[in-house]
C-alpha positions as CSV (number, residue, x, y, z in Angstrom):
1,X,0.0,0.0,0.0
2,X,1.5,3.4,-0.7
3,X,1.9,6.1,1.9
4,X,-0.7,8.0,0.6
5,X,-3.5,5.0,1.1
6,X,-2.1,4.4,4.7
7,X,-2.7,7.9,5.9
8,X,-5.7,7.4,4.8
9,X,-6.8,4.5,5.8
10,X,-5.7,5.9,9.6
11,X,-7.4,9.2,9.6
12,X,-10.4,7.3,8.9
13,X,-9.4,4.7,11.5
14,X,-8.9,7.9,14.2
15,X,-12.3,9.4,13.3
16,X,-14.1,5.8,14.2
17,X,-12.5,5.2,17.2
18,X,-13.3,9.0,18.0
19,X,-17.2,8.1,17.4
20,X,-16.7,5.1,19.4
21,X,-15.3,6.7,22.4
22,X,-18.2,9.2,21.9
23,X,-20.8,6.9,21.6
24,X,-19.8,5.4,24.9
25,X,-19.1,8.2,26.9
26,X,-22.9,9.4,25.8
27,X,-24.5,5.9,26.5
28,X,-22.3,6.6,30.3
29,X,-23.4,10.3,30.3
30,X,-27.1,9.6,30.0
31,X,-27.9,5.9,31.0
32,X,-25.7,5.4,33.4
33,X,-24.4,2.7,32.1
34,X,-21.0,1.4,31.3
35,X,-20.6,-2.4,31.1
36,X,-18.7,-4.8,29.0
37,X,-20.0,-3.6,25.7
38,X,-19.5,0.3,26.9
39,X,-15.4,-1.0,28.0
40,X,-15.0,-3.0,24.3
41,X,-16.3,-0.2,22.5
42,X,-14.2,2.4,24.6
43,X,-10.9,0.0,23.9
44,X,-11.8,-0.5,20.4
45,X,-11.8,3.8,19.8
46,X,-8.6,3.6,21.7
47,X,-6.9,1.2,19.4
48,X,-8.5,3.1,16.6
49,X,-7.7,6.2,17.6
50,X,-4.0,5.0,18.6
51,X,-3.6,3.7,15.4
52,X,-1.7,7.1,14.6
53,X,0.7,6.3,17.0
54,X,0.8,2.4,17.2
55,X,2.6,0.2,14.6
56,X,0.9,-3.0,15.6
57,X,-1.9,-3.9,18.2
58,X,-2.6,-7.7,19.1
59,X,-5.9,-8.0,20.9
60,X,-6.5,-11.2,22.9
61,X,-9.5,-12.2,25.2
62,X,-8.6,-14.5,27.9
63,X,-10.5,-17.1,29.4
64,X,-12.2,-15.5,31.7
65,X,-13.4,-13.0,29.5
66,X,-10.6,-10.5,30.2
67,X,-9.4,-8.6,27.1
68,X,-5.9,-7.6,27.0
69,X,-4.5,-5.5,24.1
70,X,-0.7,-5.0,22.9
71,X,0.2,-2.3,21.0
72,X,3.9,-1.5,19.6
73,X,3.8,2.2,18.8
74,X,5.6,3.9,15.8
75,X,8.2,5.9,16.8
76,X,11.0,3.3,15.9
77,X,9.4,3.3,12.6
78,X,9.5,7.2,13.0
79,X,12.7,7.5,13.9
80,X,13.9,5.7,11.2
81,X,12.1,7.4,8.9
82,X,13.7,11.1,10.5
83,X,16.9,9.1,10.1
84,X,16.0,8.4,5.9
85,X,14.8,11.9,5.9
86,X,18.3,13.6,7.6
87,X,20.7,11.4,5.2
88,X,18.4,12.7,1.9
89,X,18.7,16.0,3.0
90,X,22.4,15.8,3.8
91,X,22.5,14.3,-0.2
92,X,20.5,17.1,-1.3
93,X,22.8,19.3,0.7
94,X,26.1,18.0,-1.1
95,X,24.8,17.7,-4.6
96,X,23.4,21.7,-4.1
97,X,27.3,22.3,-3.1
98,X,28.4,20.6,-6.4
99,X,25.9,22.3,-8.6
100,X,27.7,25.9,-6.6
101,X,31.0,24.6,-7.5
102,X,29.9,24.0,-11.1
103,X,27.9,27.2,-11.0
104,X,31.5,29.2,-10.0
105,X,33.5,27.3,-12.4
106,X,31.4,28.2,-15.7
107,X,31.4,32.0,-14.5
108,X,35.6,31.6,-14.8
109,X,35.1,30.0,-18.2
110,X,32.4,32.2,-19.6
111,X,33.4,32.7,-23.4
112,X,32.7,36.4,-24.6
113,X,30.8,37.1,-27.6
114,X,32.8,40.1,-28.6
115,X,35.7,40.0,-31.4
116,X,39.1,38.8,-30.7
117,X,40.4,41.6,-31.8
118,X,39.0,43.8,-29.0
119,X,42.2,44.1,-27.1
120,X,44.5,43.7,-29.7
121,X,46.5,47.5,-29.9
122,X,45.6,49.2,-32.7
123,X,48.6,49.1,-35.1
124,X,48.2,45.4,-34.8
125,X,44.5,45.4,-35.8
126,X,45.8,47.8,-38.7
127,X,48.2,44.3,-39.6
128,X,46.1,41.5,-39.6
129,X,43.2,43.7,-41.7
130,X,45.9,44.5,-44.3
131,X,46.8,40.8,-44.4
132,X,43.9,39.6,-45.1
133,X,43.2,42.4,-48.0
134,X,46.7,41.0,-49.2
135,X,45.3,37.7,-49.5
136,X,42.0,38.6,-51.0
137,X,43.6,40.1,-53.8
138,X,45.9,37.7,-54.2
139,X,43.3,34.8,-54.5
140,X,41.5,37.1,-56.6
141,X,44.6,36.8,-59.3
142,X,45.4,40.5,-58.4
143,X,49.1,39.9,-57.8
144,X,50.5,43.5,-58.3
145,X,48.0,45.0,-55.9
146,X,48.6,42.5,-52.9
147,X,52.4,43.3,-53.4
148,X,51.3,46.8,-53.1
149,X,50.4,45.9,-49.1
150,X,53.1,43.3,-49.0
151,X,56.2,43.5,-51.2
152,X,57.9,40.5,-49.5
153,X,54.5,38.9,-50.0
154,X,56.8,35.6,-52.1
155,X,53.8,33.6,-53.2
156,X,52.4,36.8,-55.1
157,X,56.0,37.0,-56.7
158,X,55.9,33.9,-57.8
159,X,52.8,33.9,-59.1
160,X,52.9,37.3,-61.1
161,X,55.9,35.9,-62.1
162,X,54.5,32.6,-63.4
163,X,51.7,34.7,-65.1
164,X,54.3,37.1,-67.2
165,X,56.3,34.4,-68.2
166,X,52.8,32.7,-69.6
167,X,52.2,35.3,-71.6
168,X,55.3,35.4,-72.9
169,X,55.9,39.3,-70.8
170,X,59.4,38.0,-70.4
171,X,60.9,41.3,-69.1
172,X,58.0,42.1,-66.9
173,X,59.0,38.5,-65.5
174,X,62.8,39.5,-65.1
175,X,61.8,42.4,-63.3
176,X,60.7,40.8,-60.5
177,X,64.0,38.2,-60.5
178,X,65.7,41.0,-57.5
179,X,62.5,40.7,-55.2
180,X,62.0,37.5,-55.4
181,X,65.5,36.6,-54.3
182,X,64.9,39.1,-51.1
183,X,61.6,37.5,-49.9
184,X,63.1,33.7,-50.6
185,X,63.3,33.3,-47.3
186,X,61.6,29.6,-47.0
187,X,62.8,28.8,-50.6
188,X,59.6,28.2,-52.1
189,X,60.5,31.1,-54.8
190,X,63.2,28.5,-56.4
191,X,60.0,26.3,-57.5
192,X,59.5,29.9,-60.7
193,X,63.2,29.8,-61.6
194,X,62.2,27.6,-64.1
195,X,60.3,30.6,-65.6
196,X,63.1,33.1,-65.3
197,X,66.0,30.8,-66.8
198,X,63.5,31.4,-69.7
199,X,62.3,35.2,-69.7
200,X,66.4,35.9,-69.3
201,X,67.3,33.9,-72.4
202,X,64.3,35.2,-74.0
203,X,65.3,39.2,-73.3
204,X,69.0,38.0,-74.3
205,X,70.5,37.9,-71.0
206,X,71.6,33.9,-71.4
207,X,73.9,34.7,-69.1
208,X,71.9,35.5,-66.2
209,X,69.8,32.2,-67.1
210,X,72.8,30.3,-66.9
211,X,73.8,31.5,-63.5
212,X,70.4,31.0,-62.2
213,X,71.0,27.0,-63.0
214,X,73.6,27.1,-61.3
215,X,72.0,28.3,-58.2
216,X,69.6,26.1,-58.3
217,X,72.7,23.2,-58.7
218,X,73.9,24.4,-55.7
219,X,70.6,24.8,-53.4
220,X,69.9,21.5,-54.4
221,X,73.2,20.6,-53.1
222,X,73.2,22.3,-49.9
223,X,69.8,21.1,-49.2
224,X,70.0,17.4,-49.5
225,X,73.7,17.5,-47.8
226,X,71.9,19.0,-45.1
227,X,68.8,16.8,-44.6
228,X,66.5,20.1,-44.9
229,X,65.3,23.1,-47.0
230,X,62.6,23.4,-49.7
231,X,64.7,20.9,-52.4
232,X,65.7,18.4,-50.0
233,X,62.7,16.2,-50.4
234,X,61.9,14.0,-53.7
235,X,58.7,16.3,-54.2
236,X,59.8,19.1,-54.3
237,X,62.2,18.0,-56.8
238,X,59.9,16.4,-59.2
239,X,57.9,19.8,-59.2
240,X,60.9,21.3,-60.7
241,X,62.0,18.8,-62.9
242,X,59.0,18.6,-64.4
243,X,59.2,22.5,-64.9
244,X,62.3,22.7,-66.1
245,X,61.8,19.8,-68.7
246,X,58.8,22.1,-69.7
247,X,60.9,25.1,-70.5
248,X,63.9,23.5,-71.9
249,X,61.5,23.2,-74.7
250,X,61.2,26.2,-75.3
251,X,64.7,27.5,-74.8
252,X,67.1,28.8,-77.7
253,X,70.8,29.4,-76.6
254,X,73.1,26.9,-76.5
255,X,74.5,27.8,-73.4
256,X,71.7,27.8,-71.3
257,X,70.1,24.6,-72.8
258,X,73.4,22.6,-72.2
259,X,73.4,23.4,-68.4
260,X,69.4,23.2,-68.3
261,X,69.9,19.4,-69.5
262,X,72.8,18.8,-67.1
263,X,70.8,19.7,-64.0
264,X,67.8,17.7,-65.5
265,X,69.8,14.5,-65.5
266,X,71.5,15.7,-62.2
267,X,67.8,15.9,-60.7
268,X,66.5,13.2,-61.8
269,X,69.4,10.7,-60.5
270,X,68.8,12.5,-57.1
271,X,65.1,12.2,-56.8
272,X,66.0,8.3,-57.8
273,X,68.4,8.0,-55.1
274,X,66.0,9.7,-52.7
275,X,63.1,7.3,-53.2
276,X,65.2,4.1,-53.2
């Protein structure tokens, strides 16, 4: 039976044994009269009645006729049930305490909404907007205009550089041979000399081809000897050589041909030897 049903089931217990007790008090009152019935009734109310308090109640009639009740009252069960209630609230307690601690920890780790730029100084704001116009342009195809915010901007070198050479603006290719060299700092820039062995042949200066395959001879050298750089892995390498097969195609003077096809072979035995 749930708790609900019991309590209940003993406030309409109480409210019997009340009438009971009433009833027999009355019949007293105004007959008289109290006798066996009036005692059975009155102990029956009792019991009734006391079954707020009372966990059990054994009722016996003895030989005689004697009636004899035993009752067991609740407040062990009570007790217990205070002692239930106490431990729940000490759980409720601790888990409200946790729920704080959680509470205090997500007001330290409260993300703001505002930009991440909000306490970055001014000048530096000023940076990171101009590089990201650099690289708008520069995915746009607008090469010149990105080097206008950047000049050591090396990707936009290399491709404004690639581009000229493609349209055969050989000299407009040569002139950006000088820059190029300056912002080569990670060495990608070596990947368009390729492109400017050709616009030097093409605007007559075979000599200035011919030195540039040598510098790549040596970077090649100085990068594999020392296990790092931009042509020190076999990639890298085949990138170029396929390049430089490409434009020794197209390439007119002796000079620059013979030592195009000597670092061809030269390549090509290295990026062998590499993936061996």
């Amino acid at each position: 039976m749930e708790p609900r049903q019991i309590r209940i089931v003993t406030w309409i217990a109480v409210a019997i044994g009340a009438i009971m007790i009433a009833v027999a008090c009355f019949v007293y009152v105004t007959h008289g009269e109290f006798g066996l019935g009036g005692a059975a009734l009155t102990l029956l109310g009792v019991v009734l009645v006391g079954s707020a308090i009372w966990k059990s109640i054994d009722i016996s009639i003895g030989k005689e006729g004697g009636i004899s009740a035993k009752l067991v009252r609740r407040i062990e069960e009570v007790e217990a049930n205070v002692v239930d209630v106490q431990r729940e609230v000490r759980d409720v307690e601790v888990n409200v305490q946790g729920v704080r601690e959680n509470v205090r920890e997500l007001e330290t780790i409260v993300i703001s909404e505002a930009s991440a730029l909000a306490d970055v100084p001014v000048d530096q704001v000023q940076k990171l907007r101009q590089r990201e116009r650099r690289d708008q342009l520069r995915d746009a195809g607008d090469f010149r205009r990105a080097l206008e915010i950047d000049r050591d901007d090396v990707i936009s070198r290399m491709r404004l550089i690639e581009r000229e050479t493609a349209r055969k603006n050989y000299t407009e290719a040569v002139n950006n041979a000088d820059a190029l060299k300056t912002a080569n700092d990670s060495g990608a820039g070596f990947s368009v000399y390729p492109d400017l062995i050709l616009s030097y042949e093409k605007t007559g200066a075979a000599t200035q081809g011919t030195l540039l395959v040598a510098e790549l001879d040596r970077k090649i050298s100085d990068d594999v000897s020392n296990g790092y750089g931009y042509l020190s892995r076999a990639k890298e390498l085949r990138w170029l050589l396929r390049d430089l097969k490409g434009v020794q195609k197209k390439l007119s003077d002796e000079s620059v041909l013979i030592a195009v096809e000597a670092l061809v072979h030269r390549i090509e035995a290295t990026v062998t030897d590499l993936a061996s």
